[in-house]
C-alpha positions in Angstrom: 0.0 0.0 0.0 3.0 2.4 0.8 4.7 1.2 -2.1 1.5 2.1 -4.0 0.8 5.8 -3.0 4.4 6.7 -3.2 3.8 5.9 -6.5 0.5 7.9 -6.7 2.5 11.0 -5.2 5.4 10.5 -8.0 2.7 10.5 -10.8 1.2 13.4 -9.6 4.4 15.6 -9.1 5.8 14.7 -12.6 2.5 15.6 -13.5 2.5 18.8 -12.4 5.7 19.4 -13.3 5.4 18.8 -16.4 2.0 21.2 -17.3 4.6 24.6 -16.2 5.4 24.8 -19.7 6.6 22.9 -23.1 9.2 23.0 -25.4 9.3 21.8 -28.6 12.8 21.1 -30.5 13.2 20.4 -33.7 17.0 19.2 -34.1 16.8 19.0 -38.0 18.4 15.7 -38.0 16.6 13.8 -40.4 15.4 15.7 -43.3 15.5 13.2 -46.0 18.4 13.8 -48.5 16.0 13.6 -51.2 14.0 16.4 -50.5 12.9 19.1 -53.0 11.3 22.6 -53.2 7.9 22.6 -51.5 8.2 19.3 -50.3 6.9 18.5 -46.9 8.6 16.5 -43.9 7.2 15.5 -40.4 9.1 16.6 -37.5 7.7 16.3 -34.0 4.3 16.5 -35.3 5.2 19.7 -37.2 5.4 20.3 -41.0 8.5 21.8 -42.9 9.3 22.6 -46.2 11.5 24.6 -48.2 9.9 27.3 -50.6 10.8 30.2 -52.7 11.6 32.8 -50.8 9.8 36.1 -50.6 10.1 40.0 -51.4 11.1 39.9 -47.2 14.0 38.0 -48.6 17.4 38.2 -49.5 16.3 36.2 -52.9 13.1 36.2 -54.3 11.6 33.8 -55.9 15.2 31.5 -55.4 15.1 28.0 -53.6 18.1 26.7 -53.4 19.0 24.5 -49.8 21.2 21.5 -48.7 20.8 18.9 -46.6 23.0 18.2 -44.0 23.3 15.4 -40.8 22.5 17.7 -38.5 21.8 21.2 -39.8 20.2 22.7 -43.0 21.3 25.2 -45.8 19.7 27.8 -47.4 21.3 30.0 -49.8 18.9 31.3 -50.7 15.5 29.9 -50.2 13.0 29.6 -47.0 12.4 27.0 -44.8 8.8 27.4 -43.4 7.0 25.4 -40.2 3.6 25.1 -39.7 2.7 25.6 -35.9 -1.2 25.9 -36.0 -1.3 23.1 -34.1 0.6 24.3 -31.0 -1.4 26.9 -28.6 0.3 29.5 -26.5 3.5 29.9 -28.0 5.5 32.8 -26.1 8.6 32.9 -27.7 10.7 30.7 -30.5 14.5 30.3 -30.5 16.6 29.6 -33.6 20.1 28.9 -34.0 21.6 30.1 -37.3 25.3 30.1 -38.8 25.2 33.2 -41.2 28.0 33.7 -44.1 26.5 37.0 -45.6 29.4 38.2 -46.4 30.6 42.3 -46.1 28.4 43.4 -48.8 24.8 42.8 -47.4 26.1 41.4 -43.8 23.0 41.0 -42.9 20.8 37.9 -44.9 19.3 35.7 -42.5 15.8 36.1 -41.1 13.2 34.4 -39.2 9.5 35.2 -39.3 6.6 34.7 -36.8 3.2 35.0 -38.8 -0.5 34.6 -38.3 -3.3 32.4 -40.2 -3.6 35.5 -42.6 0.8 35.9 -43.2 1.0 38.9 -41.6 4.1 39.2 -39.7 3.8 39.9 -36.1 7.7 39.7 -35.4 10.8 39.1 -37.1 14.5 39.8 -36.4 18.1 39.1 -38.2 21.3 38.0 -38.1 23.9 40.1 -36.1 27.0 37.7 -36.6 28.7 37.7 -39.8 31.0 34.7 -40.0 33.2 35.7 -43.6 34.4 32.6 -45.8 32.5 29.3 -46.7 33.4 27.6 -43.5 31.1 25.1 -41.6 33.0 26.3 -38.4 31.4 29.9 -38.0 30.3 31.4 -34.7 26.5 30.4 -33.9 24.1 32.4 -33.6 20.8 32.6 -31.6 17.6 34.2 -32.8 14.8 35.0 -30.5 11.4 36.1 -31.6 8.7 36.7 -29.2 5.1 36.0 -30.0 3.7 39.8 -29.7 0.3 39.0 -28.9 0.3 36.2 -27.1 -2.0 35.2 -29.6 -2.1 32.3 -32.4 1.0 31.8 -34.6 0.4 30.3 -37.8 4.0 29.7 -39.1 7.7 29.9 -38.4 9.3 31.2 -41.5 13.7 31.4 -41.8 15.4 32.1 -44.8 18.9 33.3 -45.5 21.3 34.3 -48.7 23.9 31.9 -47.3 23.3 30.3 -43.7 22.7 27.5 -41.7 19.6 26.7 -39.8 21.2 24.0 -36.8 18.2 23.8 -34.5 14.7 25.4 -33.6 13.1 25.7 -30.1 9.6 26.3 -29.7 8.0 27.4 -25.8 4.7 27.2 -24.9 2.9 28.5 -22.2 1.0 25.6 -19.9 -2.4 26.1 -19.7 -3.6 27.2 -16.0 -5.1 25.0 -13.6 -8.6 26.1 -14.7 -7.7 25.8 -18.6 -8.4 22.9 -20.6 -8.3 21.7 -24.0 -10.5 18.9 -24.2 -10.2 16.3 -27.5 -13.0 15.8 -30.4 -14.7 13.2 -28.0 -14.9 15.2 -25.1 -16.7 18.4 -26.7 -17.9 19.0 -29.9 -19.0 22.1 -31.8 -21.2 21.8 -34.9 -21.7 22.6 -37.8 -18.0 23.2 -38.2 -17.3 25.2 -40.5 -20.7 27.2 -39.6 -21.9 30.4 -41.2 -25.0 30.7 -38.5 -25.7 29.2 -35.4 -23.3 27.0 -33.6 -24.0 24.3 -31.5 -21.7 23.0 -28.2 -22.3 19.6 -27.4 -20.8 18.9 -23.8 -22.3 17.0 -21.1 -21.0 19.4 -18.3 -23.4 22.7 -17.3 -21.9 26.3 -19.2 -21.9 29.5 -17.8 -20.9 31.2 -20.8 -19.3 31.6 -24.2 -16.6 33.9 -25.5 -15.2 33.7 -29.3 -11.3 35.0 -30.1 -9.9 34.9 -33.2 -6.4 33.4 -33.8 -4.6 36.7 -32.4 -6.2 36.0 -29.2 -8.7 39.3 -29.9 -12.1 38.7 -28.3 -14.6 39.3 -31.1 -17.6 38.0 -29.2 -18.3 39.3 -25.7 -18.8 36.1 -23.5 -22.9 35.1 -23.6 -25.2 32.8 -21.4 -26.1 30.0 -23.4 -28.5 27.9 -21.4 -29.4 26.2 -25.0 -25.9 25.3 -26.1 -25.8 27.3 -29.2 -24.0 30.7 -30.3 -24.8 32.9 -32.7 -21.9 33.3 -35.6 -23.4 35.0 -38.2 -21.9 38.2 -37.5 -18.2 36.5 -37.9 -16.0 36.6 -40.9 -14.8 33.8 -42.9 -11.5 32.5 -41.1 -11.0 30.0 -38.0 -11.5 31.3 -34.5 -11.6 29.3 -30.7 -14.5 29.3 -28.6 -13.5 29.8 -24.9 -16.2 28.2 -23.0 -16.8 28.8 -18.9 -18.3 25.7 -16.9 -20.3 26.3 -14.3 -17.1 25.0 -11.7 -14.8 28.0 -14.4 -12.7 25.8 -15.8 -12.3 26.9 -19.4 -12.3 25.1 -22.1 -11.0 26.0 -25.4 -12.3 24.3 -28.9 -11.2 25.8 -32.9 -14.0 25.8 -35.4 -14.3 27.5 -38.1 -16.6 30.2 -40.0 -17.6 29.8 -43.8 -19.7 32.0 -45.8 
C-alpha cells in the first residue's frame, strides 16, 4: 500500500511538473536527403518545407538548400514550419550560422506569422562569420510572440546560412484551462456560417469567441441552450472559450464559412 501511494505522489508531481510549460525542438536531423522545393517532412508533429523565398527575402523567388546530418542550408531559399497546431506559443528560438558576407552582412531572417501571413515579429542575423566555412560562430535568434496570440508559421530564410536547430515554448495552460479532444466536446456545424451548437455533457456558464490573435470578437454570452450565434463572424478560423459552471475553461477551434 506504501509502495503504491508513493507511486501515486510521484505520478502526480511529474504531472504537475510537467504542465509549467513545453518546449518543442526540432534538431533538424533527419530531413530526407531527397527532398525538393515545397516538399513536406514531419518533425515532431510539425510540418516543414523549403519554398521560394519572398520580397522579405534576400532572394526572391530562389530555392536553393542542402541537406545536411544535422543542420540545413539555405542559400537562398526559405524554410517554413507550420505551428497551428501548437497553442500558446511565447517565444521561438533559432540557432543560425550566417555567411553574408561584407556586402549585405545581414541575410538571415526568421518570421513569426499569423493564419492571414501577416508578420507579427521578425528579427536578423547580427553575426557575420566571412568565408565558406562550416565552423562559423553560432548564432541565436529569438522572436517573441507579440500578442500572445495564435501563430500560424515559423518562416527562416537566408542568402547563405545555416539553420542548426529550432526551439519552440509554450505556455502551460492554468489549472482552470483545458483543452479537451473531439470526444470530449464537440461544436457543430464546423465550419458554420449561422448558429453553432456546443455539445458537452458538463453545465456552461458562458461563451466567448477570439480569433487566432487572441482578440475577443464575441463578448462572453449565457447560453442555457448550447448554441452561439456566428453569423456576424468573418470567414477565417476562431476558438470558442467556453466557462463551466465549476470555471474551468475550455477552449475548442471551429471555423466560420460563408
Amino acid at each position: 500500500m506504501k509502495i503504491n501511494n508513493l507511486i501515486i505522489l510521484t505520478l502526480s508531481v511529474f504531472i504537475n511538473l510537467t504542465s509549467i510549460g513545453q518546449t518543442t525542438i526540432l534538431t533538424l536531423d533527419n530531413v530526407p536527403l531527397s527532398t525538393l522545393c515545397n516538399d513536406t517532412w514531419t518533425e515532431q508533429n510539425l510540418d516543414l518545407s523549403f519554398v521560394t523565398g519572398t520580397s522579405d527575402d534576400c532572394g526572391e523567388g530562389a530555392c536553393y538548400f542542402g541537406v545536411e546530418p544535422t543542420f540545413v542550408w539555405l542559400y537562398p531559399s526559405r524554410l517554413t514550419i507550420d505551428l497551428s497546431s501548437l497553442q500558446n506559443i511565447q517565444y521561438v528560438e533559432v540557432d543560425v550560422v550566417s555567411y553574408c558576407g561584407i556586402i549585405n552582412p545581414q541575410c538571415t531572417y526568421a518570421f513569426l506569422m499569423d493564419s492571414t501571413g501577416i508578420i507579427l515579429n521578425n528579427v536578423e542575423n547580427t553575426i557575420n562569420n566571412l568565408g565558406s566555412s562550416i565552423n562559423g560562430d553560432p548564432e541565436t535568434l529569438i522572436l517573441e510572440n507579440p500578442t500572445e496570440g495564435f501563430i500560424s508559421e515559423l518562416a527562416l530564410s537566408s542568402c547563405e546560412g545555416q539553420v542548426n536547430e529550432i526551439r519552440i515554448y509554450q505556455n502551460a495552460l492554468s489549472t482552470d484551462q483545458i483543452e479537451l479532444d473531439d470526444e470530449e466536446i464537440t461544436i457543430y456545424p464546423n465550419p458554420t456560417n449561422g448558429k453553432l451548437t456546443i455539445d458537452f455533457a458538463g453545465i456552461i456558464k458562458n461563451v466567448e469567441v477570439v480569433d487566432m490573435l487572441g482578440r475577443s470578437v464575441l463578448a462572453p454570452v449565457a447560453i442555457g441552450n448550447k448554441s452561439v450565434d456566428a453569423t456576424g463572424l468573418s470567414t477565417g478560423k476562431y476558438m470558442a472559450r467556453i466557462t463551466t459552471d465549476t470555471n474551468q475553461i475550455l477552449i475548442k477551434e471551429f471555423a466560420v464559412q460563408k
